[in-house]
C-alpha positions as CSV (number, residue, x, y, z in Angstrom):
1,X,3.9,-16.2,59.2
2,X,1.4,-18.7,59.2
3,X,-1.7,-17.9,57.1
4,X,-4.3,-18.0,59.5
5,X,-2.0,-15.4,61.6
6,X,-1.7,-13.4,59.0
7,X,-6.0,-13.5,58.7
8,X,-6.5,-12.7,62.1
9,X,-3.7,-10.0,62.3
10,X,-5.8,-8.3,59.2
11,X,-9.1,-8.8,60.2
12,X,-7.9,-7.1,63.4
13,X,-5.4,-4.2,62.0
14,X,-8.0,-3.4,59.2
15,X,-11.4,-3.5,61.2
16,X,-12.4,-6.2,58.2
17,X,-14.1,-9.4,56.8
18,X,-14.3,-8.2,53.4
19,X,-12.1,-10.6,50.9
20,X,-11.5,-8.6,47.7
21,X,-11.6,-11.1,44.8
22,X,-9.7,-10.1,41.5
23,X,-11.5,-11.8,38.3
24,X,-9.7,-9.5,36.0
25,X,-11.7,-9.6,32.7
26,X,-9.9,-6.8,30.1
27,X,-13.1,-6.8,28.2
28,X,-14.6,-4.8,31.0
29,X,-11.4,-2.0,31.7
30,X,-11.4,0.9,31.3
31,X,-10.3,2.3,27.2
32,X,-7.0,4.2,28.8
33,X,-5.6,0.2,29.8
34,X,-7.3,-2.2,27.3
35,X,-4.2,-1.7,25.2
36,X,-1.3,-2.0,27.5
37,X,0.2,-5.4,27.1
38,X,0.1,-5.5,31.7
39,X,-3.1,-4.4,31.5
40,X,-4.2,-6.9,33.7
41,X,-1.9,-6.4,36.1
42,X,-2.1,-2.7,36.0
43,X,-5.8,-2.9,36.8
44,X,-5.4,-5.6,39.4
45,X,-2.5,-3.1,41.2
46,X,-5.0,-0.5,41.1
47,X,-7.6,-2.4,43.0
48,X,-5.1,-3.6,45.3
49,X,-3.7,-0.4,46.2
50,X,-7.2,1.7,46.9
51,X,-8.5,-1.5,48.5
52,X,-5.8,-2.6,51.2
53,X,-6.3,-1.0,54.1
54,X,-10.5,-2.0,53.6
55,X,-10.0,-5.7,53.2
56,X,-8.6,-8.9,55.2
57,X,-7.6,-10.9,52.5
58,X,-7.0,-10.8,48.4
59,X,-8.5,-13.9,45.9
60,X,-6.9,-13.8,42.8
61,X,-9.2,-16.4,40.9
62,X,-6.1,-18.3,38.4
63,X,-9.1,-18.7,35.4
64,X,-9.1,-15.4,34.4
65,X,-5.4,-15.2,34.2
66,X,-4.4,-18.1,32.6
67,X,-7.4,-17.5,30.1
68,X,-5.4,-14.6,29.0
69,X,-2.0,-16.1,28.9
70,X,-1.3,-13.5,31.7
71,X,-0.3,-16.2,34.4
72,X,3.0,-14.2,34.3
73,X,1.3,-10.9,35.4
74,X,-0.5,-13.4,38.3
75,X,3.2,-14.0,39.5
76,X,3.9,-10.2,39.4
77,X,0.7,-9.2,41.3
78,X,1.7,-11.5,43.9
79,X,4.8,-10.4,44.7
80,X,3.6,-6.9,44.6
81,X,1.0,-7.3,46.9
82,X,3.1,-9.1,49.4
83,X,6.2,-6.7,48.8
84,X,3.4,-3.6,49.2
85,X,0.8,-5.1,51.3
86,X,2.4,-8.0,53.1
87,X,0.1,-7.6,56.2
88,X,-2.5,-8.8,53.7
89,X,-3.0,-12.8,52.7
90,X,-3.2,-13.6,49.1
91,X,-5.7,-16.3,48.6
92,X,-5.1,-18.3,45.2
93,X,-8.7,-19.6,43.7
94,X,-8.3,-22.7,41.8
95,X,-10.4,-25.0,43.7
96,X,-7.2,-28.2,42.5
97,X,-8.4,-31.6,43.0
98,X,-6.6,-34.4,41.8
99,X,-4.4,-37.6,43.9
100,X,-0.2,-38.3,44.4
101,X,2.3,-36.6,42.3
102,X,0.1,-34.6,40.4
103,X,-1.5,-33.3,43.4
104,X,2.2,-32.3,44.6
105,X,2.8,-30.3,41.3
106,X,-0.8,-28.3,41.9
107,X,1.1,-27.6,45.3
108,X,3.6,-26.4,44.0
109,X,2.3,-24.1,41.3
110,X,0.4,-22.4,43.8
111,X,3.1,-22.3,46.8
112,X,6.3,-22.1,45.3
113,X,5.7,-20.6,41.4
114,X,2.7,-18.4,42.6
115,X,3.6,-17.7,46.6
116,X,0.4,-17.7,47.2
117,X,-0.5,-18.1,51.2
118,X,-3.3,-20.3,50.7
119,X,-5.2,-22.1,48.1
120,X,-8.9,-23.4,47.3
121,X,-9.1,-27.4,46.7
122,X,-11.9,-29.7,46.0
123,X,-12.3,-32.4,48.5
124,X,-14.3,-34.9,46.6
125,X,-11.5,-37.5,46.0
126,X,-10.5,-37.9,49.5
127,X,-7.8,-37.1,51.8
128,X,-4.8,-38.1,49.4
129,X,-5.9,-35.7,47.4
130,X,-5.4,-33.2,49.8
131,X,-2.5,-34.9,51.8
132,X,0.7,-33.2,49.0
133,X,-0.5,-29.8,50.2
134,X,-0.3,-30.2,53.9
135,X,3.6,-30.7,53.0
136,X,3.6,-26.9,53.2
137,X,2.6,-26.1,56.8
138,X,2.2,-22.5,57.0
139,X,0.1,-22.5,53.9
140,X,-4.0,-22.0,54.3
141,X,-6.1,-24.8,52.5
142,X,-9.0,-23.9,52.0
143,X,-12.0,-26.8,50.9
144,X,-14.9,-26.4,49.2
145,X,-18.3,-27.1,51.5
146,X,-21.3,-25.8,50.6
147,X,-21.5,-23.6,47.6
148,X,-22.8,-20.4,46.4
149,X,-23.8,-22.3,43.2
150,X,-27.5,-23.4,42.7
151,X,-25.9,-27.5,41.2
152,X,-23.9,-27.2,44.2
153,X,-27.0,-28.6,45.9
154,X,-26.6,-31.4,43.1
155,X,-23.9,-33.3,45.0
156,X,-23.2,-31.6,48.8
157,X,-27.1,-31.9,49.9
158,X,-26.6,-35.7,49.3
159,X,-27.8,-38.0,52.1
160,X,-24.6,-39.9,53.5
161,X,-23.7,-42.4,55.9
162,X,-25.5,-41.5,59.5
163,X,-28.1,-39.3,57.8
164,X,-26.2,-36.4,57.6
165,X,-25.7,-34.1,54.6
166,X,-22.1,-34.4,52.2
167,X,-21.4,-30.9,53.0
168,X,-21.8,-31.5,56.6
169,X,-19.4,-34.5,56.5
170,X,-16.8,-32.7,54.8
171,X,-16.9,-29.6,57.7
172,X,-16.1,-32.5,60.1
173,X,-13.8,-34.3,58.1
174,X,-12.1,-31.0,57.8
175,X,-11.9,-29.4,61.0
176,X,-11.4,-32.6,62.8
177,X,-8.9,-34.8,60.7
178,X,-8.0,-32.4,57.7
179,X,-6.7,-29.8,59.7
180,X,-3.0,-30.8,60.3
181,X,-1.5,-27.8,60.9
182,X,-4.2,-25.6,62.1
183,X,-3.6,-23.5,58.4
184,X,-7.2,-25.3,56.7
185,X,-10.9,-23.4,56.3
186,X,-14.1,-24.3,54.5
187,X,-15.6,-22.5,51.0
188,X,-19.4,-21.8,52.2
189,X,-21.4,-19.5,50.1
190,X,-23.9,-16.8,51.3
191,X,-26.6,-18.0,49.0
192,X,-27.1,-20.6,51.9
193,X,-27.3,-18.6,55.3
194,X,-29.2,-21.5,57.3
195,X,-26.2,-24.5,55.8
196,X,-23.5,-21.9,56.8
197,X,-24.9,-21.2,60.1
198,X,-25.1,-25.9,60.3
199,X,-21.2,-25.3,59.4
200,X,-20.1,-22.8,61.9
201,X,-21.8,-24.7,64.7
202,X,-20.0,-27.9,63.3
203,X,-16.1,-26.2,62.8
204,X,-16.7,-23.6,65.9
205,X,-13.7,-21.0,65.0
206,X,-12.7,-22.4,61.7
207,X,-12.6,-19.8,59.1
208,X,-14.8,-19.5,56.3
209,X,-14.2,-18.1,52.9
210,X,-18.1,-17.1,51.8
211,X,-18.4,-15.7,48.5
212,X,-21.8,-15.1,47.0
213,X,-22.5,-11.4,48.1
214,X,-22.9,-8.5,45.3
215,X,-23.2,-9.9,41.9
216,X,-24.6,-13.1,43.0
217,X,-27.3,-11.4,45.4
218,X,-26.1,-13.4,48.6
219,X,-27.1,-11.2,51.8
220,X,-24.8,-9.3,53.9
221,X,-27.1,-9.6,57.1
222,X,-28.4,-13.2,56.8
223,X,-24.2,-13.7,56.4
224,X,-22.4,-12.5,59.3
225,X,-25.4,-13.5,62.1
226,X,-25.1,-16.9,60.2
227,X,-21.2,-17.2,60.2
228,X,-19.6,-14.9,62.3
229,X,-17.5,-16.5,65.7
230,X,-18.5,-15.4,68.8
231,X,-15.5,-12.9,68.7
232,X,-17.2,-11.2,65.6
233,X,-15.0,-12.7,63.4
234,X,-14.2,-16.3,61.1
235,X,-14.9,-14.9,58.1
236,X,-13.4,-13.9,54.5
237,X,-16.9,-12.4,52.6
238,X,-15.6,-12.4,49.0
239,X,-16.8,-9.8,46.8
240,X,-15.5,-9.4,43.3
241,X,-17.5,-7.8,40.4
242,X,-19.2,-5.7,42.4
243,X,-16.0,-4.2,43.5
244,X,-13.6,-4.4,40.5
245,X,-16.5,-2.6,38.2
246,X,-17.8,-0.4,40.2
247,X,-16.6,2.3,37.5
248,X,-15.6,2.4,33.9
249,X,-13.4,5.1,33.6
250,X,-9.9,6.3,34.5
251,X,-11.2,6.8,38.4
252,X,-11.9,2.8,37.9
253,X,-10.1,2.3,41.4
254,X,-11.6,5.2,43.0
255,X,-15.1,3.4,42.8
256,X,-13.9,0.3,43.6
257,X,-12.7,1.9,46.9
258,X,-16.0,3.4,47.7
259,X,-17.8,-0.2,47.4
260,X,-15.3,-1.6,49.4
261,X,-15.7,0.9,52.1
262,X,-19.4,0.6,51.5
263,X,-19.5,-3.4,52.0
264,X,-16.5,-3.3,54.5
265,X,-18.7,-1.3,56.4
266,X,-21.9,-2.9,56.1
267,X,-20.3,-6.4,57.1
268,X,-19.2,-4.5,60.3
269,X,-22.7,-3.0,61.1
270,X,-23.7,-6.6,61.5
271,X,-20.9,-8.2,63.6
């Protein structure tokens, strides 16, 4: 199915907006898996499994698995969760940006090698940078906007042509002439509550993949009255150290499940 059907179906069947990111970093597991040659899968399976039913989509971020030479436990991790979890999107974060042919190969990597159901891209060199990836039409795309970053102010708060702000073009560019196939969403972080409440009343229903809660101190509140739809939903709130080391022992995934409930829930106390 299309990916955005798949992210409505799972914000709906799970009662959630909470986007589990996996930033797998074996320095941080727990002793029982640091010497397992798949121990970054067999942490990453762990999370999945105690946090499926709590989230509406997963964000593998392809950094801390090709860091560790593990892109092959990335492909395995994939296929699980959509072989275990299918009712569950797997968003692949690796925010590509680059024009023609090698813009087609970053496509593929992601859709074909990976299987991912949707991918992050940077918008800044234009459409045909973007164009090789709307080749695969049930696929989400999902561009960077405003943020969670403090340089992200650097560049997107830059005055532009009719006095509006950069990240403000790009919503519009997105959800009016980017959006082929209906499959495309913005990257807004929760660090800025007033700029993503400016985005949601630009891109009405578009979704928005917010990460910037937890670890980065964004506010769960100030985040779904500033981006929810008027359904209650349009959201993917990412949340990933918080979650992934919530404990250190052999119960790692145990703990991971109770934040997840514990933020699933919160989110929903707001919407």
């Amino acid at each position: 199915m299309p990916f955005i059907s798949d992210l409505v179906a799972a914000w709906q069947k799970n009662d959630s907006l909470l986007c589990v990111g996996l930033d797998p970093d074996p320095a941080k597991f727990s002793v029982h898996l640091q010497e397992r040659e798949d121990a970054i899968y067999e942490f990453c399976k762990a999370i999945v499994d105690a946090t499926a039913d709590l989230a509406c989509a997963f964000k593998p971020q392809i950094a801390y698995f090709a860091g560790e030479s593990a892109e092959a436990q990335l492909e395995a991790l994939i296929d699980y969760i959509h072989a275990e979890h299918p009712d569950i999107p797997v968003i692949l974060d690796a925010k590509r940006g680059d024009i023609g042919a090698t813009a087609a190969q970053y496509a593929r990597e992601a859709f074909v090698r990976y299987q991912a159901d949707a991918l992050t891209v940077n918008p800044y060199m234009g459409f045909d940078s973007v164009e090789p990836y709307l080749e695969y039409a049930d696929c989400g795309l999902i561009v960077l906007c405003r943020t969670s970053n403090p340089g992200g102010s650097d560049l997107q708060n830059l005055t532009v042509e009719g006095g509006r702000r950069l990240y403000q073009h790009v919503a519009q560019l997105v959800a009016e002439k980017w959006n082929k196939h209906g499959q495309a969403a913005l990257v807004v972080g929760a660090t800025f509550p007033a700029e993503l409440a400016d985005v949601r009343s630009i891109v009405g229903d578009l979704p928005l993949l917010v990460p910037g809660i937890g670890a980065q101190g964004g506010d769960v509140q100030a985040t779904v009255t500033a981006g929810k739809t008027a359904s209650g939903l349009g959201l993917m709130i990412n949340s990933s150290r918080a979650i992934l080391y919530a404990g250190k022992g052999e119960d790692f995934a145990d703990a991971a499940r109770k934040v997840a409930l514990a933020t699933r829930d919160e989110i929903n106390r707001y919407r």
